[in-house]
Structures are given as C-alpha cells and as structure tokens.
N, C-alpha and C positions, 0 to 999 in steps of 0.2 A: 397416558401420554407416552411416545415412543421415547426413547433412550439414543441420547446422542452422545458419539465422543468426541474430546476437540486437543488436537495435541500441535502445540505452540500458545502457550499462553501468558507471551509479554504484555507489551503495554496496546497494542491492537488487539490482539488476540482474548489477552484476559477481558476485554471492555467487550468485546463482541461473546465470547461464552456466559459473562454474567447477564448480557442480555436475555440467553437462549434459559437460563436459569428462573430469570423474571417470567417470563414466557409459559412455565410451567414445563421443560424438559426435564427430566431426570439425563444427569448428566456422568461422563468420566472423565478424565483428565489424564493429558502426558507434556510434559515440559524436560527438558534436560535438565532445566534447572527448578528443581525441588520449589526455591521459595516462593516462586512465582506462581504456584498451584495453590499456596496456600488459602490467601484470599476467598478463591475458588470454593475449594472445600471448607470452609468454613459454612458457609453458604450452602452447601448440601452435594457437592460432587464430589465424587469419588477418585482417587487417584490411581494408576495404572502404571507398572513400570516399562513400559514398551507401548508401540503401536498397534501393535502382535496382540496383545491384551486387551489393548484400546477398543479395536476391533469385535473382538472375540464378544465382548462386554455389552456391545452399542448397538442398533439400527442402521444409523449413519455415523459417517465419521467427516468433519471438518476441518481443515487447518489452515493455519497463521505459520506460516514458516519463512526466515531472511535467506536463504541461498538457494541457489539450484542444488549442491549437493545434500542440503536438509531435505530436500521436495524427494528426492532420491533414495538415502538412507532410508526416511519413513514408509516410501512405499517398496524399497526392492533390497533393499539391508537385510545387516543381520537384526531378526526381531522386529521384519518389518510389517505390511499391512498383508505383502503375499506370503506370509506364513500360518496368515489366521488361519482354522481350521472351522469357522463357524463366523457366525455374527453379521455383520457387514459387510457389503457388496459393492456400498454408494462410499465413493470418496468425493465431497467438495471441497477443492481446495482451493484456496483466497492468495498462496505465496506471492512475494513479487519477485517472480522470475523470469524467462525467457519462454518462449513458445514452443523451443525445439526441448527442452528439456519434460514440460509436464507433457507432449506428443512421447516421446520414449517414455517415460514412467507408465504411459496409456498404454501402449503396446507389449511392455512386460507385463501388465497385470492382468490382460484382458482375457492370458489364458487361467487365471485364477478363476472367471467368473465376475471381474469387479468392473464396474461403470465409473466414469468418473465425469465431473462436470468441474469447470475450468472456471475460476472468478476470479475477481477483484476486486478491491476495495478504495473508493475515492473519500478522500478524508483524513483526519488526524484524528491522536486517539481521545481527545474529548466529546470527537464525533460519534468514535465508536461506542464509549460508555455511556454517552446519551441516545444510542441507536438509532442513529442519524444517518451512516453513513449512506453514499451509493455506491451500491452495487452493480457488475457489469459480470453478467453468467454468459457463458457459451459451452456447449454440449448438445445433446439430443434436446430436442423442444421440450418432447413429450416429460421426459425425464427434468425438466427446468420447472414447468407447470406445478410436476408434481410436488416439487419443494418449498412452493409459496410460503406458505406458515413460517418454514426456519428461514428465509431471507429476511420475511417481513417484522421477525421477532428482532432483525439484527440492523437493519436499512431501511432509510427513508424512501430510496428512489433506488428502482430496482427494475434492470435491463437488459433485456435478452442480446446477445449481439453476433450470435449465429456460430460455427461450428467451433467443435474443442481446437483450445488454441489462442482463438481471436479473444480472449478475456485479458491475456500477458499481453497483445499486441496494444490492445484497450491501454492497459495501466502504462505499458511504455510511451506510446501515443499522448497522454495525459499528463508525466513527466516532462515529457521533451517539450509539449507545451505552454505547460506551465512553467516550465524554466526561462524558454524564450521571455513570456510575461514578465516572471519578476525582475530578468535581467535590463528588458527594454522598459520598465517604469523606469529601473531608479537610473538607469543610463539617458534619460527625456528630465529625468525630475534634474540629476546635476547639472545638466546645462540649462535649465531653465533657475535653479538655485545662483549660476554665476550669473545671471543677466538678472535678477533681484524679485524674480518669483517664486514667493514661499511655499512650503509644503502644503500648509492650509491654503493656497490658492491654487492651487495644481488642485488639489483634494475637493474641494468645491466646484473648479471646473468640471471633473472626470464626472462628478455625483450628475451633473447637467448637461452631459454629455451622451449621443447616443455610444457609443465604446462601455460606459458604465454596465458593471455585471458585481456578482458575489463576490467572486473570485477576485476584482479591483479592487472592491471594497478591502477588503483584507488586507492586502497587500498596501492598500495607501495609508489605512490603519495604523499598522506597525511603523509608518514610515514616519506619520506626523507624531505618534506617539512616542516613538522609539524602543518600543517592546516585543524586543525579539525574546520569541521564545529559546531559552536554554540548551536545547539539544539537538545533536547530530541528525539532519534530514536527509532521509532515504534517495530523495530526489535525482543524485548525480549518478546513482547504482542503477536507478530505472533509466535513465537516462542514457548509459551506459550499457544496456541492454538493447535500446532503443539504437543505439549506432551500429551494433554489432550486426544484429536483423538486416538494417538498411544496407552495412556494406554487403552482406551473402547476397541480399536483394537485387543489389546494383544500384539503389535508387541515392541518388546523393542529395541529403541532409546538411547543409555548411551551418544553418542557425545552429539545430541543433548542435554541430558539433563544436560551436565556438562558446554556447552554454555551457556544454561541460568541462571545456580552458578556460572556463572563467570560475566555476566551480578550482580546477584544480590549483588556479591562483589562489583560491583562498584555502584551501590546504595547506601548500606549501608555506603559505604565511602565516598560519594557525587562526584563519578565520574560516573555519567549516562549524564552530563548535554549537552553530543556533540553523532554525530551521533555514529554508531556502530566502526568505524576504530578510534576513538579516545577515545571511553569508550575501549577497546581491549586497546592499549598503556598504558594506564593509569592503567589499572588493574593490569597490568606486569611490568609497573614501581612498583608498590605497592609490590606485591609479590614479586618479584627481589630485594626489598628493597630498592630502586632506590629514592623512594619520603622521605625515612627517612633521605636520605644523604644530599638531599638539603634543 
C-alpha cells in the first residue's frame, strides 16, 4: 500500500488522515502543532518536521490547512513541498481557502514537476472521523479518477466539479449558502415563535414539507433542542471569501453579504463562540431583544 502524507492535522484534518490509516496507508505526518500528530502516530504514522520531508517520505501528500498563507508557506516556503528533492509530485489539498490563492500556489510548483488537485471538504469534524464527509475535487479528470481509493477511504459522496480552482469556489458557494439557511430559519422561526408557533411545530411542519432536506433537519434540531455545539464555526471565513470572489467578479451578492453582518453582530457581542445554527439563535435572541429580558 502506497505511502501518503498529510500535513494539518487538527480536528478535520486529524479525523480524515486516521481514516486513510484505517484504509490501510502507511502514513507521515506534519502539523505545527506537535500535539495534534500525536493521536496519529500512535496509531502507526510517522512524524516529519517540515513539508519538505513530508514529501520526500510519501507518494502523495494531502492537506487540511485554515489560511491561505498556510496553503502557501507549505507549498512555496521555507521548507516547503518545492524544495523536495524526491518523493511526491501529487498535492491534494482540501484548505478552506480562496481560488486565487491555490491557482498561484499551482503555478509556482508546476515548474517543480508537481500536480495538484484542488478539494474540499462539506461536513463537520465528526463527519470526518466517521468518513462521511463530501467531497468536491477539481483538477485534471484523469488525475481525479486516479485518486478513488484515498477520497473513498475519507468521503461518503465524492464529486468531480471541473478545473483547479472550482473546489474553493465549491466550499465558498456552500458557505454563503448555508449561511443564508441558517440565518433565514431562525429569522421565520422568530416571528412565527411571536405569533404563538412553537419550535416543535415549525419542526414538524418543515419534516412535511417539500423544502425538507438534511441540512434542515440539523439545523431545526439544534433549534428545538437547544444544542449548539461549543465552538468557533469556520462559516463566516468561507463566507468571507465568498464576498471577496463576488466583488473581483462584479457579481453582487446582498444575502450573502448581510449573512455575514449578522455573523459579525455576533462577534462583536461574544456570540460567535458555537457553530453557525447557534451563532444564528443567539444573534436573533439579541435583535428580538430576547437576551435583554433575561
């Protein structure tokens, strides 16, 4: 079984390499931060101090990275993947970034000899550790084809969506949208809560309604239950990419861009700190007045 490396190994990242581990890869490891490899290698990968090495080490190399200057550093840095002198050729990488940035990262490496193929990842990370996620590749076809095996070690549903590039527009696309959703449920559910329709009846309707999908499901979930998950959701950063795009584009976005002034309402009020369907609640308790009564 070939040898792959995977450098970003938080809480997306580490659930999608132990998958490739289940899978039967032999694996290496790069994280900036040490402890988050550890998991990993316990389980049988090996750690690497650089990308450089990463490389060197692997067949292919994968990554989970949060910034465009991470997506950058590991591939065009010091110690990065075009300094390998051996190893790896194939970069997939899953970051949630912007499309101009893994486009330059492509054009500096390409004179190393190296391919790359552009993804992204739809899901949260209990998605990934149960290797569920979907995935959304774009690159050269043939070069997509080839990679079956490691997508399907990592993703339930897994889709080509045409040239390098269009995988970041994918995940922003998928942001901005999702943001609208969760903003315009609980902004329908409060004014249906003032005129004396409960969440369980909103929630009941939507299940019997054609509108009803996964994605509502979830979302009505957290709402009737009240179980927002605990932490910081990527959401407003894709979404936030997502505007950027649109303005170079021309194309004007107003949802989306009033999704993400409603995200930064809840910043500024210290309600960003759970994912997207709980920063939504809480913004609309705020606005509604709802957190002054109590």
């Amino acid at each position: 079984m070939k040898t792959l490396g995977f450098i970003g190994t938080g809480g997306m990242g580490g659930g999608m390499a132990a998958n490739l581990l289940k899978a039967g890869y032999r694996l290496v490891v790069n994280d900036l931060r040490r402890e988050v490899t550890r998991s990993l290698e316990s389980q049988g990968a090996e750690f690497k101090d650089s990308p450089r090495a990463v490389a060197e080490a692997s067949e292919a190399v994968l990554s989970m990275l949060p910034y465009n200057e991470a997506v950058k550093e590991v591939g065009l840095g010091k110690g990065g993947l075009h300094e390998a002198r051996g190893g790896a050729r194939l970069w997939i990488d899953f970051s949630s970034i912007d499309k101009k940035t893994i486009l330059g990262v492509n054009e500096g490496l390409q004179a190393k000899g190296w391919k790359i193929l552009d993804a992204s990842a739809g899901g949260v990370e209990e998605a990934a550790a149960a290797g569920t996620l979907s995935l959304y590749v774009s690159g050269a076809k043939a070069l997509f084809d080839q990679q079956q095996p490691i997508f399907q070690a990592m993703g339930k549903k897994i889709v080509y969506v045409g040239e390098l590039g269009n995988a970041k527009l994918i995940k922003n696309a998928m942001a901005m949208l999702a943001a609208i959703q969760h903003f315009g449920v609980v902004e329908i559910l409060t004014w249906l809560k003032k005129g004396g329709v409960s969440e369980e009846t909103f929630h009941n309707v939507i299940k019997n309604s054609q509108s009803y999908s996964e994605g509502l499901e979830r979302i009505c979930q957290a709402l009737v239950t009240r179980k927002f998950k605990p932490r910081k959701s990527w959401m407003p950063k894709d979404v936030g990419f997502g505007l950027e795009m649109a303005k170079e584009m021309e194309v004007p976005t107003p949802f989306s861009a009033l999704a993400y002034q409603l995200f930064a309402i809840g910043q500024a009020n210290g309600l960003d700190g759970y994912e997207a369907t709980g920063i939504a609640h809480h913004v609309y308790e705020l606005m509604a007045g709802e957190k002054r009564k109590k």
